[in-house]
N, C-alpha and C positions, 0 to 999 in steps of 0.2 A: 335911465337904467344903464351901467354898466360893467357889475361887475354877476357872473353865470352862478345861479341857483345861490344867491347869499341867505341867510333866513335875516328875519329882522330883530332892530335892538331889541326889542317889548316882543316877548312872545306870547302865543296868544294860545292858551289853554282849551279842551274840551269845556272847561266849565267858566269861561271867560262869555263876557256879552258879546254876540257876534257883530266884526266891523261892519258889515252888511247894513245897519241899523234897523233891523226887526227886532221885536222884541223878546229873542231865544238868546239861548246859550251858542255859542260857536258848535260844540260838539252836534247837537241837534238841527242845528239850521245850516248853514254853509257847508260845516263838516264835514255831514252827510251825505252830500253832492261830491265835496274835493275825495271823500272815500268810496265815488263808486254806488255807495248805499241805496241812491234816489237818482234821479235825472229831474232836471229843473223842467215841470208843467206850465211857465208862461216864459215870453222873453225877459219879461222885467225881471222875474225871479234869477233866471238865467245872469244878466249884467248883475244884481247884485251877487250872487254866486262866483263871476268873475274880478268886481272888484274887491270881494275877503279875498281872493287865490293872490292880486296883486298885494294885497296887505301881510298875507302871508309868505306870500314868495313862495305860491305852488306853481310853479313854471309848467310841471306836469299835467293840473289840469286847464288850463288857461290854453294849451295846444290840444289840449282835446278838446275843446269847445271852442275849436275855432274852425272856421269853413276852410275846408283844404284848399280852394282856390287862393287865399288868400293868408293864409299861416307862414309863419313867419318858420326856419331852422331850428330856431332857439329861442331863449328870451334871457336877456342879463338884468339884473337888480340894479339899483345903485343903494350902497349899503348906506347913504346920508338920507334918504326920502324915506317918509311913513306917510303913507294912505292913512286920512283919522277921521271923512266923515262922509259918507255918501247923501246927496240929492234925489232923489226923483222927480224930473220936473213933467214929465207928461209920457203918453204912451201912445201906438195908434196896433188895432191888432194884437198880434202875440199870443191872443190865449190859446187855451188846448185845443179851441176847434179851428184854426188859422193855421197857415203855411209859413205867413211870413209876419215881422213887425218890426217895430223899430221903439226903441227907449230914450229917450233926452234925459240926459242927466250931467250933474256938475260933484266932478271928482275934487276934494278936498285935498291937500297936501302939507306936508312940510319938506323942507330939504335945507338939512342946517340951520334948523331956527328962521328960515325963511317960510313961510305960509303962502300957499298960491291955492290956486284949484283951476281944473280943467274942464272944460265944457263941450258935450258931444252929444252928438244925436247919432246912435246906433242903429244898424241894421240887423236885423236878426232873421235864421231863416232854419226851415229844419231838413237834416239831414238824415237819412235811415229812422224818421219819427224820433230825432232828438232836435232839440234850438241848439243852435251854431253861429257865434258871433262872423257876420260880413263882411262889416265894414261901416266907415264913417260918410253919413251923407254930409256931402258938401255945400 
């Protein structure tokens, strides 16, 4: 990431397939989260919620869903990288009746015509009875 709040080349409509890879609309699934509308009911739902915000380059909710111990000032883009395809590789916890969980999952990428993907086992934990991205277990 480096350049502050860029949006991305491909933008991504209410009635576009959400990057998240569920099988809704953007408007209705992610959306509705990056709008405030809903609060995300497990952590996994949560991490996919926060990888459409990095697809979309909502810098806005991605610091709100993140544990204020650990929140970053800002968040900058880099305008050459597209988020194009989320993982989920396992979960532990998380649901609505848990306090805390954690998500593994493998973040897809391009940047310039290059393809990579990222792999991470997050932490999740709830704050005032919402999920709140931690941190990466190491």
């Amino acid at each position: 990431m480096s350049r502050k709040n860029t949006r991305p080349r491909t933008a991504v409509t209410a009635a576009s397939p959400c990057p998240c890879g569920l099988d809704q609309n953007y408007g209705d699934c992610c959306g509705s989260l990056h709008r405030g509308e809903r609060a995300a009911s497990t952590a996994e739902r949560l991490m996919r919620s926060r990888f459409c915000a990095f697809a979309v380059h909502d810098a806005a909710y991605l610091l709100r869903t993140w544990h204020p111990s650990t929140r970053p000032d800002e968040l900058d883009f880099d305008p050459g990288q597209r988020w194009t395809r989320l993982e989920i590789l396992g979960t532990t916890q998380g649901t609505p009746f848990h306090q805390e969980g954690t998500v593994e999952f493998r973040a897809h990428y391009s940047v310039r015509g290059h393809s990579d993907a990222q792999q991470e086992n997050s932490r999740f934990v709830r704050v005032d009875g919402h999920w709140v991205y931690l941190d990466a277990i190491a």
